[in-house]
FISE-615769 format. One line per field, with one value per atom (N, C-alpha, C, O): atom name; x, y, z; residue number from 1; residue in three letters. Coordinates in steps of 0.02 Angstrom, whole numbers, plus 50000, padded with zeros to 5 digits. Each point is the difference from the previous one (the first is absolute). Example, Ala and Ser with C-alpha at 12.3 -4.5 7.8 and 13.67 -1.06 7.14 Angstrom:
<pts>
site <- [N, CA, C, O, N, CA, C, O]
px <- [50660, 49955, 50045, 50052, 49930, 50042, 49961, 50025]
py <- [49716, 50059, 50060, 49999, 50054, 50059, 50055, 50055]
pz <- [50390, 50000, 50000, 50033, 49931, 50003, 50037, 50008]
pos <- [1, 1, 1, 1, 2, 2, 2, 2]
code <- [ala, ala, ala, ala, ser, ser, ser, ser]
</pts>
This chain:
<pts>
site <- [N, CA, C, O, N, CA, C, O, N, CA, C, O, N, CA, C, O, N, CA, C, O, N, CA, C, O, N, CA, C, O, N, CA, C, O, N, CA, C, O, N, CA, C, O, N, CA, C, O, N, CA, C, O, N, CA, C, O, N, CA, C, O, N, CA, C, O, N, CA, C, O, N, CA, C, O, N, CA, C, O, N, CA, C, O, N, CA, C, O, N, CA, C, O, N, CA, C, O, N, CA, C, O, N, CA, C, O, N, CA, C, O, N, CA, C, O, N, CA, C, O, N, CA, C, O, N, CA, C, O, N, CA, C, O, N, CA, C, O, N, CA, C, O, N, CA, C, O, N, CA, C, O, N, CA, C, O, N, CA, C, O, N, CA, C, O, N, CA, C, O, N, CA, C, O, N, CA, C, O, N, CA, C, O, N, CA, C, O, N, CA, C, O, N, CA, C, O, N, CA, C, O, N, CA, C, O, N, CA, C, O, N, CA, C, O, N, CA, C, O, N, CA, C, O, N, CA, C, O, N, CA, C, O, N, CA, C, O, N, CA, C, O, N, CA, C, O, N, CA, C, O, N, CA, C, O, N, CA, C, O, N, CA, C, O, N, CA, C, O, N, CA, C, O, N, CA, C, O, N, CA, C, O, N, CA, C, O, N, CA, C, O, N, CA, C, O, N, CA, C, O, N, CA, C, O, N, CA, C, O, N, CA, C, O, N, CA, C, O, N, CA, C, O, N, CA, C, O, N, CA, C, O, N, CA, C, O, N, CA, C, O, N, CA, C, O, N, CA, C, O, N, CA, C, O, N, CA, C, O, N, CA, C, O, N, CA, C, O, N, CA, C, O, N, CA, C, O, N, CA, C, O, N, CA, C, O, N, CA, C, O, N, CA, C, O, N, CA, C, O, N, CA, C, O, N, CA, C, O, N, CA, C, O, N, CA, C, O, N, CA, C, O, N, CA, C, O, N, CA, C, O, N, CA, C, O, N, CA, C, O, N, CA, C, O, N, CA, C, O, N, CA, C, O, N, CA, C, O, N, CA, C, O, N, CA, C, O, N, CA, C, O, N, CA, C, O, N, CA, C, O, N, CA, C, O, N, CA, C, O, N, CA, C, O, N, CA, C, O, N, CA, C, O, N, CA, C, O, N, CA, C, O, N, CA, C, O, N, CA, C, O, N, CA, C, O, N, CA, C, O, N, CA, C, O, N, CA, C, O, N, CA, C, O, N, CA, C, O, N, CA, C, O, N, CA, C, O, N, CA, C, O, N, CA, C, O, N, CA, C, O, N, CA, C, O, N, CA, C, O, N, CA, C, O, N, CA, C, O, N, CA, C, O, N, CA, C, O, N, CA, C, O, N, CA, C, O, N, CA, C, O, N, CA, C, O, N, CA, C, O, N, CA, C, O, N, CA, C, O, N, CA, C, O]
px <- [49366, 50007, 50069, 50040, 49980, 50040, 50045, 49980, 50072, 50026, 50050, 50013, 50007, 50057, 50007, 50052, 49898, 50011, 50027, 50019, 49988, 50017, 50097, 50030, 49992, 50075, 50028, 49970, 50092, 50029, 50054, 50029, 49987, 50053, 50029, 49975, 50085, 50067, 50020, 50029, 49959, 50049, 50022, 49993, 50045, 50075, 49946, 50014, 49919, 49972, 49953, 49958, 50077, 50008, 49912, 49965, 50023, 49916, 50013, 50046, 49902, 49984, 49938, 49962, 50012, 49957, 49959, 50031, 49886, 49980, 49974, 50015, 49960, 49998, 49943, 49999, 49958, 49936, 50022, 49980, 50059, 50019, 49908, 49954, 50057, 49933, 50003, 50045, 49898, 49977, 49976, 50020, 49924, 49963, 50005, 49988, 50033, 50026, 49964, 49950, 50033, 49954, 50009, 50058, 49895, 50021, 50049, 49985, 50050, 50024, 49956, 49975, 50017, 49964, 50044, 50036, 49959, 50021, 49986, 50017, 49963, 49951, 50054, 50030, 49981, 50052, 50061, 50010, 50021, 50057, 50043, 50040, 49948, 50072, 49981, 49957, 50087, 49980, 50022, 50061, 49913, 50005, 50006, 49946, 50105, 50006, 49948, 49972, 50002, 49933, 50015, 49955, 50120, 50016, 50072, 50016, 50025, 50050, 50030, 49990, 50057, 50032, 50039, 50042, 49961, 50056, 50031, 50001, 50017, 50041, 50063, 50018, 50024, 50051, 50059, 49980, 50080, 50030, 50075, 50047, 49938, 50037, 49988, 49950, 50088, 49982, 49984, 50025, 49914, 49986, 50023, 49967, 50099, 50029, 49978, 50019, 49931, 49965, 49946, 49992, 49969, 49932, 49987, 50024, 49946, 50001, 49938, 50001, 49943, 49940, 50049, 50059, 49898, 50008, 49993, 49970, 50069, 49984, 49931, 49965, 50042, 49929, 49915, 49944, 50097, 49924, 49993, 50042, 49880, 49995, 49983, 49967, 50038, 50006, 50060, 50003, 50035, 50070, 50056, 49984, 50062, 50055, 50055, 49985, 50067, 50052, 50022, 49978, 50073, 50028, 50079, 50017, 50020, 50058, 50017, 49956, 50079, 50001, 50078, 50034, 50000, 50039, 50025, 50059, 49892, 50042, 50009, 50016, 49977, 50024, 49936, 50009, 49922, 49961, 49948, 49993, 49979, 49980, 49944, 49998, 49942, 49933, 49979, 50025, 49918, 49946, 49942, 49975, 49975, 49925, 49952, 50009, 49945, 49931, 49962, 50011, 49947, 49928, 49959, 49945, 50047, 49924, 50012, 49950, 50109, 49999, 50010, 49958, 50074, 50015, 50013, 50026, 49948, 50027, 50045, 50030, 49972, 50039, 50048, 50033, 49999, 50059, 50002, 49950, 50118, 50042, 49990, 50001, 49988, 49985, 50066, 50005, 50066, 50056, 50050, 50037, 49980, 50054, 50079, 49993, 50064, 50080, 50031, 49985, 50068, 50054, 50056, 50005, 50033, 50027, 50070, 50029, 50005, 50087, 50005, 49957, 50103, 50019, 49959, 50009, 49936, 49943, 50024, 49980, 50063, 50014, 49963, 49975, 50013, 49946, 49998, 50050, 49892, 49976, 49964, 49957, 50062, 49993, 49955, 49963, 50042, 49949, 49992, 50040, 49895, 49967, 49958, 49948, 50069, 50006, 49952, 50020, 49910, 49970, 50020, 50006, 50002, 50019, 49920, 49953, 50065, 49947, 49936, 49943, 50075, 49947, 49965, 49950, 50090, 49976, 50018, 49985, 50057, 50021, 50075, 50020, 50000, 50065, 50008, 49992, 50031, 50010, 50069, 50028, 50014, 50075, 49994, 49973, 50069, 50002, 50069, 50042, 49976, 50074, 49992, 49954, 50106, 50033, 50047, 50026, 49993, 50035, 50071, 50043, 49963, 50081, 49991, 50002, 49988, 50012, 49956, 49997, 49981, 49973, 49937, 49965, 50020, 49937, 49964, 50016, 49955, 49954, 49955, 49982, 49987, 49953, 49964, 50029, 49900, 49969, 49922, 49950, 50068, 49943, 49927, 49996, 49953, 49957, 49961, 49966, 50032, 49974, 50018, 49958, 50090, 50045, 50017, 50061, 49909, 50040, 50069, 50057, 49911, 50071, 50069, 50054, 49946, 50065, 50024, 49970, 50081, 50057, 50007, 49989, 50032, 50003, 50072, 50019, 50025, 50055, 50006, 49956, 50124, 50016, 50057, 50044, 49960, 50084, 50011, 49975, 50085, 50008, 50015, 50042, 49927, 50020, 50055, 50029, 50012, 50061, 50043, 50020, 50002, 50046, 49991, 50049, 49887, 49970, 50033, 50030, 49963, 50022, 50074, 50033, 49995, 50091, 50027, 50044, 49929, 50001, 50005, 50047, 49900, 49999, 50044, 50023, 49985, 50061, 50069, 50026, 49987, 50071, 50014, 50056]
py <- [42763, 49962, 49967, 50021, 49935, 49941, 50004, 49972, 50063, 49979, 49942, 49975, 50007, 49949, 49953, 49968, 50027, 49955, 50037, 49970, 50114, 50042, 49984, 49997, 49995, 50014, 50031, 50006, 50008, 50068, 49957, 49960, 50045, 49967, 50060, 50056, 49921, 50069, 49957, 49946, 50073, 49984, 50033, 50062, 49903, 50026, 50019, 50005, 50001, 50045, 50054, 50021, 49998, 50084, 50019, 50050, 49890, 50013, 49959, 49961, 50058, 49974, 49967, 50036, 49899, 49979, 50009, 50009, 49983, 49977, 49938, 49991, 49980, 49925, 49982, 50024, 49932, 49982, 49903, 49962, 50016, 49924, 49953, 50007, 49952, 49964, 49957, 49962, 50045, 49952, 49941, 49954, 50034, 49987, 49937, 50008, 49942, 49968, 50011, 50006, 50004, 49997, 49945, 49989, 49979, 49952, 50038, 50056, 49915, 50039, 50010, 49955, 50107, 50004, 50056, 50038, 49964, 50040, 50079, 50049, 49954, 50071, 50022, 50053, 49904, 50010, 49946, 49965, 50028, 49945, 50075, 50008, 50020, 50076, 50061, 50045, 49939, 50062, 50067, 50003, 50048, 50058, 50056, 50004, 50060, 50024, 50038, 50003, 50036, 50017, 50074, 50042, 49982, 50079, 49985, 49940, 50103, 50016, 50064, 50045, 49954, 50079, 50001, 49955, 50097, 49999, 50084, 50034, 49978, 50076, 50007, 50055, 49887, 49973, 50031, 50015, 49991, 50036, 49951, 50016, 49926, 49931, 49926, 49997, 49955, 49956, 50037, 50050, 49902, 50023, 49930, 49947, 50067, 49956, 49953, 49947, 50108, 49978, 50047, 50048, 49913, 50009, 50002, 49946, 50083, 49978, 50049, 50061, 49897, 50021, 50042, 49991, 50054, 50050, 49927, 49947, 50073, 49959, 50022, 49968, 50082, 50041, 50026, 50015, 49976, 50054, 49929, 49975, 50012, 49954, 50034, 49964, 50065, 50051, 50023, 50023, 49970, 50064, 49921, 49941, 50072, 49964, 50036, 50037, 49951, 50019, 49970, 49944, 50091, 49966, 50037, 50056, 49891, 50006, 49999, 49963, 50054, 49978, 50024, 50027, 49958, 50010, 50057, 50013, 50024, 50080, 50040, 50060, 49914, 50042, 50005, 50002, 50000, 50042, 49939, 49939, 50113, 49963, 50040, 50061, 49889, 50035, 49970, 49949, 50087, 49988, 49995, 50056, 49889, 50034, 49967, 49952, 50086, 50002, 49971, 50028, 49935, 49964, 50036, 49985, 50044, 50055, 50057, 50025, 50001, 50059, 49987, 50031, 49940, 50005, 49912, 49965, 50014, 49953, 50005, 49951, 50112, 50024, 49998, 49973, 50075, 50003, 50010, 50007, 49995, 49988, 50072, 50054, 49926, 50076, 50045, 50057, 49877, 50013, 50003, 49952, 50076, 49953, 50054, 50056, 49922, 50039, 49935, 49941, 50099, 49979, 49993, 50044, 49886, 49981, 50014, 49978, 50059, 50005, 50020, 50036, 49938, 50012, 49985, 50022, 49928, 49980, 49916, 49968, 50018, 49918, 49966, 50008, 49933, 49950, 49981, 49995, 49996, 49998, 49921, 49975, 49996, 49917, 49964, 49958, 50067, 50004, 50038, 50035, 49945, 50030, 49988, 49975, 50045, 49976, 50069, 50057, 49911, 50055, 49981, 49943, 50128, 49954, 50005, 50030, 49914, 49979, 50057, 49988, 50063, 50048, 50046, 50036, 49950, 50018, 50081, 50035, 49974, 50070, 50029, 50051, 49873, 50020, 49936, 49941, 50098, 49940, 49994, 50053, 49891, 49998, 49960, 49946, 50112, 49966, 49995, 50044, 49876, 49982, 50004, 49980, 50055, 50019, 49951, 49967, 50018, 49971, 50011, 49958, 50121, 50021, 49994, 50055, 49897, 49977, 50047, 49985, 50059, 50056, 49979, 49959, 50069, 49978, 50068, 50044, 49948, 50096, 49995, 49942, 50095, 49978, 50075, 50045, 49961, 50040, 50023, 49970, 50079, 50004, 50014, 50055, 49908, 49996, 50054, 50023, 50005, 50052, 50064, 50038, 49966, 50066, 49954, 49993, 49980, 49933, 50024, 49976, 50091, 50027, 50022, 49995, 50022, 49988, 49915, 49947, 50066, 49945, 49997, 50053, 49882, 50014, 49967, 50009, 49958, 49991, 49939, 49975, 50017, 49968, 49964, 50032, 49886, 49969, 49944, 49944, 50098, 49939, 49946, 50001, 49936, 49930, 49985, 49968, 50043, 49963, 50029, 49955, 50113, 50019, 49973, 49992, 49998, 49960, 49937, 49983, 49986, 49923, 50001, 49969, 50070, 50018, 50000, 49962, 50084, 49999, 49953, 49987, 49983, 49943, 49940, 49961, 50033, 49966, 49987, 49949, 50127, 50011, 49972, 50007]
pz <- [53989, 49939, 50000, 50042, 49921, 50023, 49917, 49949, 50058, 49916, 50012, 49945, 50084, 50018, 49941, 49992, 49969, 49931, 49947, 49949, 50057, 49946, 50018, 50053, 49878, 50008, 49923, 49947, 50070, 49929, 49969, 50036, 49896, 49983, 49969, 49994, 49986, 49952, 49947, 50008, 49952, 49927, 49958, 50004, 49934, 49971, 49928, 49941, 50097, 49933, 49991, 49960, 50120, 49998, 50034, 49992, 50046, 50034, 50078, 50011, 50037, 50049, 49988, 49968, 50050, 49997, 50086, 50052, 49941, 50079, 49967, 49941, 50081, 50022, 50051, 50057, 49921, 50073, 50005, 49957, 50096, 49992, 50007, 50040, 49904, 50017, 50047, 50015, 50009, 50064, 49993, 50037, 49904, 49988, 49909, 49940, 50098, 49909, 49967, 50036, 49907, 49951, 49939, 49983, 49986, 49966, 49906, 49978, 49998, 49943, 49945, 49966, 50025, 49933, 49961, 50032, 49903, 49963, 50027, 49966, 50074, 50028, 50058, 49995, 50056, 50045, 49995, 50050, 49909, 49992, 50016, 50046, 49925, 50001, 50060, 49997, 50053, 50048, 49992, 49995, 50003, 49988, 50041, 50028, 49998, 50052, 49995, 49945, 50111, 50034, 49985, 50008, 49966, 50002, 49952, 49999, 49964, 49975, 50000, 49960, 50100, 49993, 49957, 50000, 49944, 49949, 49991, 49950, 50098, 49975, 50030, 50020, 49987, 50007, 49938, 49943, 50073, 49953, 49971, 49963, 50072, 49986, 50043, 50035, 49961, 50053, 50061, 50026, 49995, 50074, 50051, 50003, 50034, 50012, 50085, 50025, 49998, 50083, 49980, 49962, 50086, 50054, 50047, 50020, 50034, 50074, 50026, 49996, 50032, 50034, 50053, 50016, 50003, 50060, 50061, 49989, 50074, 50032, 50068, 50040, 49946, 50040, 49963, 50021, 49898, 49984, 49932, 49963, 50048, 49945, 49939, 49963, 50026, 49921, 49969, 49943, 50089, 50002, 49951, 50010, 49954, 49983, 49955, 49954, 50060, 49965, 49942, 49986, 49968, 49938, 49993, 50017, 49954, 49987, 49926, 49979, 49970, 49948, 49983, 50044, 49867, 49975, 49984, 49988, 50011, 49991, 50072, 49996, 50061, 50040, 50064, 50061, 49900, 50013, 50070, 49998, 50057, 50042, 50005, 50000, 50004, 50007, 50050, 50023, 50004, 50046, 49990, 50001, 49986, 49990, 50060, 50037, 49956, 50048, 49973, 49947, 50041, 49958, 50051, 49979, 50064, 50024, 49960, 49974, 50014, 49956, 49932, 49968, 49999, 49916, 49996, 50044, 49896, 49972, 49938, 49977, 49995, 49925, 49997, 49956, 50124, 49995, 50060, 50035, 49990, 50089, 50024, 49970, 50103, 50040, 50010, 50022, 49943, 50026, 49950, 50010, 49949, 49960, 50016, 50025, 49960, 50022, 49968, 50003, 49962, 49971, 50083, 50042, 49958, 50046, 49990, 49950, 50098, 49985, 49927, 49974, 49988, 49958, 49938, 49944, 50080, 49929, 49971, 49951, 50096, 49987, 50024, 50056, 49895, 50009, 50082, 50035, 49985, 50045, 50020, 49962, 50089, 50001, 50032, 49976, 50103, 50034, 50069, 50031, 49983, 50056, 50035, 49981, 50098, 50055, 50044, 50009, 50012, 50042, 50097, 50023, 50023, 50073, 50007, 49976, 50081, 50042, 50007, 49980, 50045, 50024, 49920, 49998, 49952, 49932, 49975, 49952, 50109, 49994, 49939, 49972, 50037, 49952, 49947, 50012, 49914, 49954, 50007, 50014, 49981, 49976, 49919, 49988, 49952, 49972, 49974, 50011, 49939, 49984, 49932, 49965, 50018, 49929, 49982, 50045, 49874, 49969, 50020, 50008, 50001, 50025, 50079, 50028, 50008, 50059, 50071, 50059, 49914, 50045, 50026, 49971, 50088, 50033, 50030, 50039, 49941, 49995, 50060, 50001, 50058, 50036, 50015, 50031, 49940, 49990, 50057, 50020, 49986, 50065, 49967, 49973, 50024, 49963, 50014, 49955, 50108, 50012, 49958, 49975, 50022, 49951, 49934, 49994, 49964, 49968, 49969, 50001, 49966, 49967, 50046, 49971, 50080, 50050, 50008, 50012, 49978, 50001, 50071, 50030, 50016, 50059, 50009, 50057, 49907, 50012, 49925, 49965, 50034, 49929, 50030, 50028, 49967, 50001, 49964, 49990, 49987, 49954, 50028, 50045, 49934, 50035, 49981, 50043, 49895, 49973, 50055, 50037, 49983, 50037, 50085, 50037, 49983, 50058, 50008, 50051, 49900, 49990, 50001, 50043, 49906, 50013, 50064, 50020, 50015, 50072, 50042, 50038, 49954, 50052, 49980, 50042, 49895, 49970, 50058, 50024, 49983, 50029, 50039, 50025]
pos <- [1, 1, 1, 1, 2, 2, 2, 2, 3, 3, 3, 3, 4, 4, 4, 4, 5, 5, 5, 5, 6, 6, 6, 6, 7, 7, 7, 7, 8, 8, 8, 8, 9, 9, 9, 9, 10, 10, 10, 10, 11, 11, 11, 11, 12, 12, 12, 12, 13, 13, 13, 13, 14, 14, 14, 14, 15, 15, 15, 15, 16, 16, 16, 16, 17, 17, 17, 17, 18, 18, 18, 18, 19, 19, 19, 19, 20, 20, 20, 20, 21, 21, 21, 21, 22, 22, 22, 22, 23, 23, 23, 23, 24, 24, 24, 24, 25, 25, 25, 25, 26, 26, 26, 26, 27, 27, 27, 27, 28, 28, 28, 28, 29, 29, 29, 29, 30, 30, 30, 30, 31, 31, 31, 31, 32, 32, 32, 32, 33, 33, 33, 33, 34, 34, 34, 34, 35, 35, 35, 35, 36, 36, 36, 36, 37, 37, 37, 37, 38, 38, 38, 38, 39, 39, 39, 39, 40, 40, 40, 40, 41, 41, 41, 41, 42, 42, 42, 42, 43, 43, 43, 43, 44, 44, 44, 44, 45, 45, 45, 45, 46, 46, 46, 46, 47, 47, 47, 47, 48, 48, 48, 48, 49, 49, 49, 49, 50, 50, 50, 50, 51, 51, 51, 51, 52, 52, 52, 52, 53, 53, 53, 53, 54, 54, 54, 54, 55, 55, 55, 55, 56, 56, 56, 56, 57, 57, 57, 57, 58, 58, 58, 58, 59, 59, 59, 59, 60, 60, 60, 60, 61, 61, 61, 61, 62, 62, 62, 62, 63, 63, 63, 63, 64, 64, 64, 64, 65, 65, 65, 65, 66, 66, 66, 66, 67, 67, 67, 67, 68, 68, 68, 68, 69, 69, 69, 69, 70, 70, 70, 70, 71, 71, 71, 71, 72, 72, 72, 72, 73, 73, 73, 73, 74, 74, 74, 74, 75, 75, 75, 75, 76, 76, 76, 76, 77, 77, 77, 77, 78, 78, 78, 78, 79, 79, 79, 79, 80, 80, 80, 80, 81, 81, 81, 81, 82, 82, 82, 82, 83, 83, 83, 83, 84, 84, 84, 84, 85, 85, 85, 85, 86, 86, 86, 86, 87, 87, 87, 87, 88, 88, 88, 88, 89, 89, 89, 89, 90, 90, 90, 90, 91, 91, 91, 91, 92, 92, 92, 92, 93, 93, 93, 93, 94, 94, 94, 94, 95, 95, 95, 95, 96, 96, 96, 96, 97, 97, 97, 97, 98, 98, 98, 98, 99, 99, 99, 99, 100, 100, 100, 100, 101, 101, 101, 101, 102, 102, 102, 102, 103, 103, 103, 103, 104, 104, 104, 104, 105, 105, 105, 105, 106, 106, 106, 106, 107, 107, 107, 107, 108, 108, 108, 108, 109, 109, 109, 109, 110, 110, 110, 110, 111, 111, 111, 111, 112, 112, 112, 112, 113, 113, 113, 113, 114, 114, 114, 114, 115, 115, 115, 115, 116, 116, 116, 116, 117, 117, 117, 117, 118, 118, 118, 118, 119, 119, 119, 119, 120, 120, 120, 120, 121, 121, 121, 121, 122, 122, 122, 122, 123, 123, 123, 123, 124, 124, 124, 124, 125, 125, 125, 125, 126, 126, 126, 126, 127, 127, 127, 127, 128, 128, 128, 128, 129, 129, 129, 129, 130, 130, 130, 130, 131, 131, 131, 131, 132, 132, 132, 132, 133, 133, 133, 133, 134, 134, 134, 134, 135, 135, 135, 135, 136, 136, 136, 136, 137, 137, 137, 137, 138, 138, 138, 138, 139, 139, 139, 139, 140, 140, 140, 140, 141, 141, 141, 141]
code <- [unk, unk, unk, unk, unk, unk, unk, unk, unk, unk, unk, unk, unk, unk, unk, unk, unk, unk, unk, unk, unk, unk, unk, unk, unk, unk, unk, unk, unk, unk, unk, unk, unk, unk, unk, unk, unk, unk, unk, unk, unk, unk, unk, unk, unk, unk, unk, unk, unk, unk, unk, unk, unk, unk, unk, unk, unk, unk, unk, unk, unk, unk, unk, unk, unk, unk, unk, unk, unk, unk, unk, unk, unk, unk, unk, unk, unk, unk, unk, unk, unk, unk, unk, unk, unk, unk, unk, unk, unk, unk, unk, unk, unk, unk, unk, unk, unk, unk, unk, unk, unk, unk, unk, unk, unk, unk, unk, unk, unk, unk, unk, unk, unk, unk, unk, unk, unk, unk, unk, unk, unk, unk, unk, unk, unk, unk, unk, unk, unk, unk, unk, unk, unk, unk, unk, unk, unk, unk, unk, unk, unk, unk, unk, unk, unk, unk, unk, unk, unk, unk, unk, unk, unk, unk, unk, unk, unk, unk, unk, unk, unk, unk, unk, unk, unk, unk, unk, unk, unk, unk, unk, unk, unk, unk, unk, unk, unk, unk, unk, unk, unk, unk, unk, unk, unk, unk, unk, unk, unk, unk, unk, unk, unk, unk, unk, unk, unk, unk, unk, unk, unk, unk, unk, unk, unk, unk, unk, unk, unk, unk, unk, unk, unk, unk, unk, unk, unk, unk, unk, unk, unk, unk, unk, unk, unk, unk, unk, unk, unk, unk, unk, unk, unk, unk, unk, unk, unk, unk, unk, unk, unk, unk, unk, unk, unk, unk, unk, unk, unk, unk, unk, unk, unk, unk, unk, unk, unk, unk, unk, unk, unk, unk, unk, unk, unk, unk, unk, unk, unk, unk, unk, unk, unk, unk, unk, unk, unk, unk, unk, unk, unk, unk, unk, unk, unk, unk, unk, unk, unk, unk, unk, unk, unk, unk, unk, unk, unk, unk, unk, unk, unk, unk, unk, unk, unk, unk, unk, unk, unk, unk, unk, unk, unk, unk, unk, unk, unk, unk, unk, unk, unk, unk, unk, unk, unk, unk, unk, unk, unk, unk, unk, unk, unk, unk, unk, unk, unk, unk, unk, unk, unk, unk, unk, unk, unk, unk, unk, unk, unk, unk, unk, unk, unk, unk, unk, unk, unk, unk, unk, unk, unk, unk, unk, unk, unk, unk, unk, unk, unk, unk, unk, unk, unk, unk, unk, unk, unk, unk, unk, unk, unk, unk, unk, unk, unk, unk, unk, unk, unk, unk, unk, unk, unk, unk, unk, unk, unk, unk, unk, unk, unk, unk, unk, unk, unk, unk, unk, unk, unk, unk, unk, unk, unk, unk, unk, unk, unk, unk, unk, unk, unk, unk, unk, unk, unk, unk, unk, unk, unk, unk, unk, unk, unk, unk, unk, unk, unk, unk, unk, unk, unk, unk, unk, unk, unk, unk, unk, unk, unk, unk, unk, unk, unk, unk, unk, unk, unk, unk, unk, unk, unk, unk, unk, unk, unk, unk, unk, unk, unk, unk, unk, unk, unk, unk, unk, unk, unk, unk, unk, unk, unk, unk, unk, unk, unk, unk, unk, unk, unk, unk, unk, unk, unk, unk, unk, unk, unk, unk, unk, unk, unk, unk, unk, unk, unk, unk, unk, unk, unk, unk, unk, unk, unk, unk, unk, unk, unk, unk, unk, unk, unk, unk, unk, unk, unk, unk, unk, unk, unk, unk, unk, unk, unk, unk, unk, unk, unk, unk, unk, unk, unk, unk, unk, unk, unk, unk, unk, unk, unk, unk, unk, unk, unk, unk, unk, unk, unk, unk, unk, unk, unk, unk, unk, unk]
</pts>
């Protein structure tokens, strides 16, 4: 099965949307003039500030949001709520996120400059933390 038309949006009102892109124009009628998302995740605990499909599993996507908090969910297992959720570092807003290639690790970036990179396998182990501001100082010199 082919979702490649499904995509996720994040907004500053505290939900993830899914999304099916039309293919197919349809002429306007009062019936479909307003498109409507296909799903609404809402157990978000402030802005949800990123999104990002798994890059291996077409079910799987991550979320970032304002209080800190980074989830994971599955659509084969739950649509209610995330298979994953952890408060990140200190619980500062959280900006975005970045899955690698093989889908094994998320990196995500915080407001206070930090870049978190999490082994999805263990999600809750931290696998290393640097701050970019002191990175950048550095190379300054």
């Amino acid at each position: 099965m082919d979702f490649s038309d499904l995509y996720l949006t994040s907004s500053v009102d505290w939900t993830v949307k899914l999304w099916r892109k039309r293919t197919h124009p349809k002429p306007a009628t009062p019936d479909n003039a307003v498109v409507h998302p296909l799903y609404s995740f809402e157990t978000a605990d402030d802005y949800v500030y990123d999104v990002k499909w798994s890059p291996t599993h077409p079910a799987v996507f991550g979320t970032v949001e304002g209080s800190g908090k980074f989830d994971v969910w599955n659509l084969n297992l739950d649509t209610e709520v995330p298979v994953m959720s952890t408060v990140v570092g200190a619980g500062k807003a959280l900006n975005k996120l970045s899955w690698s290639k093989d889908g094994r690790h998320a990196a995500i970036g915080s407001s206070d400059g930090h870049v978190y990179v999490y082994d999805i396998g263990e999600v809750r182990k931290r696998v290393y933390v640097m701050q970019l501001t002191d990175k950048c100082d550095k190379q300054r010199r």
